[in-house]
N, C-alpha and C positions, 0 to 999 in steps of 0.2 A: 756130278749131278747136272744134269742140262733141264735147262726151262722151255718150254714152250711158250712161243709166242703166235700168237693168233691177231689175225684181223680186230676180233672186239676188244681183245686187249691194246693193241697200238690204237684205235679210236679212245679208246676211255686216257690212256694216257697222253693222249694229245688232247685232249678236249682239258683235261687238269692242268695241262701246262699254260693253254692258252688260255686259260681263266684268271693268271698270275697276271698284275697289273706290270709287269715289263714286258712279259712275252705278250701281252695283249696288247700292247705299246706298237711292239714291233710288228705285228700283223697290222696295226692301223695304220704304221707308216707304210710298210710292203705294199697295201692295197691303195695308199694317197699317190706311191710311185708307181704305181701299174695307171693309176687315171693319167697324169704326167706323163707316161709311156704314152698310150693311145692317144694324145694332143698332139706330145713332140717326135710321133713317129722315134723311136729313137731305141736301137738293141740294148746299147750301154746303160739307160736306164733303166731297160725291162730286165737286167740282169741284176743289177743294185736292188731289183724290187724285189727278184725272186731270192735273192740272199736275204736279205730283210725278211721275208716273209718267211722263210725256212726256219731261219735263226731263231724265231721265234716260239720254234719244238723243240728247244734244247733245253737243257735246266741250268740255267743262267746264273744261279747262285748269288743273286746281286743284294746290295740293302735295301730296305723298304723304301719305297716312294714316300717323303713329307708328303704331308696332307697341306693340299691345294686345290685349286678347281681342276687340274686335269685330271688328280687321283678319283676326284668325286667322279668327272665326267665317266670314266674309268668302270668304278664302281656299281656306275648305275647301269652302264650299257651291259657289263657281263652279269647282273641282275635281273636285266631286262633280257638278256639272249636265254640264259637259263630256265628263265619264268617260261618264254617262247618255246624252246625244247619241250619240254614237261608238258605244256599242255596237248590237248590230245588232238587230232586231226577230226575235226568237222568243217562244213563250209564255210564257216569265218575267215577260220587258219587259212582255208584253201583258196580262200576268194584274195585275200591278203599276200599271201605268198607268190599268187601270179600277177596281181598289181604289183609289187615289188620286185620282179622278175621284169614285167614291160617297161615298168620306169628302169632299172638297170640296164635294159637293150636299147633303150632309147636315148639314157646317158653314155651310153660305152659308142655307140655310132654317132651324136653328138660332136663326143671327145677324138672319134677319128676324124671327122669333117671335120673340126674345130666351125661346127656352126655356132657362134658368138648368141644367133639369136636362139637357137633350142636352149640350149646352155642357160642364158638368163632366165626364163619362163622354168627350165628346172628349179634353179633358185629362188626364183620368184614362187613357184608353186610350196616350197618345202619351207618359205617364210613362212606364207597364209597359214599351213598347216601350223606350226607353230604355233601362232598369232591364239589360230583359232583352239587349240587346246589350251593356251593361258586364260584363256576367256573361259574356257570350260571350269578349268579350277578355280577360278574366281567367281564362279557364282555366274556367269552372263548365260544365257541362253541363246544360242545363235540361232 
């Protein structure tokens, strides 16, 4: 008896596997070494990244992560990306999506120049954000 495999079928199985807090681990590292890449110029780590990143479609069989802040951190991002998926495309989504999109082309050219100063001001920018959604959940009004 033979299976077919289809396109939608390897997305949905990849999308479950990367929702398991190890293989979502390992794409966080894969994508920390692909910025690392584009800094250090360097093949040897763009290869380490794309194994990392791979690995992380495998079904890894490993024990649970103890609960600690990085299972949480974990927890909420792939809560948060799902939430994101799900909802429906209006020009929120779409105005969101290409802000995120121009900061990423602007981090990733950034990270090839190693300009020190874009770099900061990215940080600096995604502190404030921060900043200013604690403010939000605390009741401030900005």
């Amino acid at each position: 008896m033979t299976m077919t495999v289809t396109p939608s079928h390897l997305l949905t199985l990849a999308l479950t596997r990367h929702r398991r807090p190890w293989n979502w681990t390992l794409h966080f590292m894969g994508l920390v070494g692909f910025a690392l890449t584009m800094a250090a110029h360097s093949s040897l780590l763009f290869a380490a990244s794309l194994v990392l990143f791979g690995a992380g479609f495998f079904d890894l069989n490993l024990p649970e992560i103890p609960e600690n802040r990085w299972i949480r951190f974990v927890s909420s991002a792939v809560e948060w990306e799902k939430n994101w998926v799900a909802a429906p495309w209006n020009w929120y989504k779409i105005r969101r999506f290409i802000i995120c999109l121009f900061i990423t082309g602007i981090t990733l050219w950034a990270l090839w120049t190693r300009d020190l100063a874009v770099l900061a001001l990215i940080v600096a920018f995604g502190y404030l954000l921060h900043v200013r959604r604690e403010n939000i959940d605390g009741g401030i009004d900005p």
